[in-house]
C-alpha positions as CSV (number, residue, x, y, z in Angstrom):
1,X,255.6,83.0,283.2
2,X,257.8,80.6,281.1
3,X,257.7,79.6,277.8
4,X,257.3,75.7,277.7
5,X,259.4,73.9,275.0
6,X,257.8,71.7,272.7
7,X,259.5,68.0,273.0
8,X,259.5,65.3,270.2
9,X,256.6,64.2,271.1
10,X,254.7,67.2,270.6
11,X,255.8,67.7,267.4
12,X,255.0,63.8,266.5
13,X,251.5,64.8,268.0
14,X,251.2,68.1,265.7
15,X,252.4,66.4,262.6
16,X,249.7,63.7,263.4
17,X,246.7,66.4,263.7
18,X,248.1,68.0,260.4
19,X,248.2,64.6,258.5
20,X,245.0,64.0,259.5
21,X,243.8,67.6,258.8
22,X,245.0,67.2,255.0
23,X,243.7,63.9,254.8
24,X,240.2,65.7,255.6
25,X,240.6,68.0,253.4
26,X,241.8,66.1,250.1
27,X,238.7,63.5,250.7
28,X,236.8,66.8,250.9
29,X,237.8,68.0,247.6
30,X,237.8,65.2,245.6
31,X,234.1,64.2,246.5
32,X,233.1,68.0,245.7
33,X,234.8,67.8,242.5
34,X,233.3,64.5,241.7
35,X,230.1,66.4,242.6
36,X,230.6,69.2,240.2
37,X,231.3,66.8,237.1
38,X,228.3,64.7,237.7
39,X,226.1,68.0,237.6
40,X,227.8,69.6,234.9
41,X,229.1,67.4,232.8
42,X,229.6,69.8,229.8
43,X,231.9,72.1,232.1
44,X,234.6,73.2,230.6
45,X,237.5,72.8,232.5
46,X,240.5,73.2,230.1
47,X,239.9,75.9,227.5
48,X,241.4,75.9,224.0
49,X,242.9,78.8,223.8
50,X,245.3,78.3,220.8
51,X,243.2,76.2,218.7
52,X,245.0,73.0,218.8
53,X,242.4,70.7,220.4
54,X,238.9,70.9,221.6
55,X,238.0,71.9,224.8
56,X,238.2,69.9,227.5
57,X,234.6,68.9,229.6
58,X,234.2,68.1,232.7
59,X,232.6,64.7,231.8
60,X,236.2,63.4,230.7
61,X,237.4,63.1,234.8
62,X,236.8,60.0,235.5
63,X,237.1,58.8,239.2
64,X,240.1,57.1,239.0
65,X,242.4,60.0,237.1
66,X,241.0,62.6,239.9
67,X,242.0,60.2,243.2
68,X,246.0,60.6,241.0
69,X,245.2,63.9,240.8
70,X,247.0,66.4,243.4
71,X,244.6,68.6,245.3
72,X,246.2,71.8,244.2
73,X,244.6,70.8,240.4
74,X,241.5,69.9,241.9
75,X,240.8,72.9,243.6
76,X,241.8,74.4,240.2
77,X,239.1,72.0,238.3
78,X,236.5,73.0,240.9
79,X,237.2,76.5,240.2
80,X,236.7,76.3,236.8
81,X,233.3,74.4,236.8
82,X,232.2,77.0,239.2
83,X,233.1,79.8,237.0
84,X,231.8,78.1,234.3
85,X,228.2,77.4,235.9
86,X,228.3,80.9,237.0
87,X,228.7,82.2,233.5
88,X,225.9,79.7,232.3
89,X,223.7,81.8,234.7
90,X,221.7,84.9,234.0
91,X,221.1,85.8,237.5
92,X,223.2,88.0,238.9
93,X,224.5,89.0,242.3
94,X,223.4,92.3,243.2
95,X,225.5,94.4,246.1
96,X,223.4,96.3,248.5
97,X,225.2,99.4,249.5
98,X,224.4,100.4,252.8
């Protein structure tokens, strides 16, 4: 059995499939952080942790500043509202051992 090369045009076709894959994927994101911020507005997203300005909300991303955003930081905003809403909770997950 031989391994079969990839030509040029596979890796144009690959490329392609990832573009489109990350494409997905950021239009993905952004609508689930856009989501989160119209849920929980009051999330805070960037603590103030040497008391030089307030914290800063959720509420203050505005459409336009997360489409400039890169995905990595909106991932990182979506993790915070979700760690914040989870600490907003009093119910808490319970693990059945088995």
């Amino acid at each position: 059995m031989e391994n079969a090369r990839k030509t040029g045009n596979d890796y144009r076709k690959e490329l392609k499939g990832l573009r489109e894959t990350m494409k997905s994927l950021d239009s993905h994101v952004t609508n689930r952080l856009l989501e989160l911020v119209r849920i929980y507005p009051d999330a805070i997203i960037e603590p103030n942790y040497l008391g030089i300005r307030d914290d800063v909300k959720a509420k203050s991303l505005n459409k336009s500043y997360v489409l400039d955003l890169p995905i990595d930081k909106q991932i990182d905003y979506i993790q915070m509202i979700e760690k914040w809403s989870a600490e907003q909770s009093n119910v808490k997950q319970k693990k059945l051992e088995i």
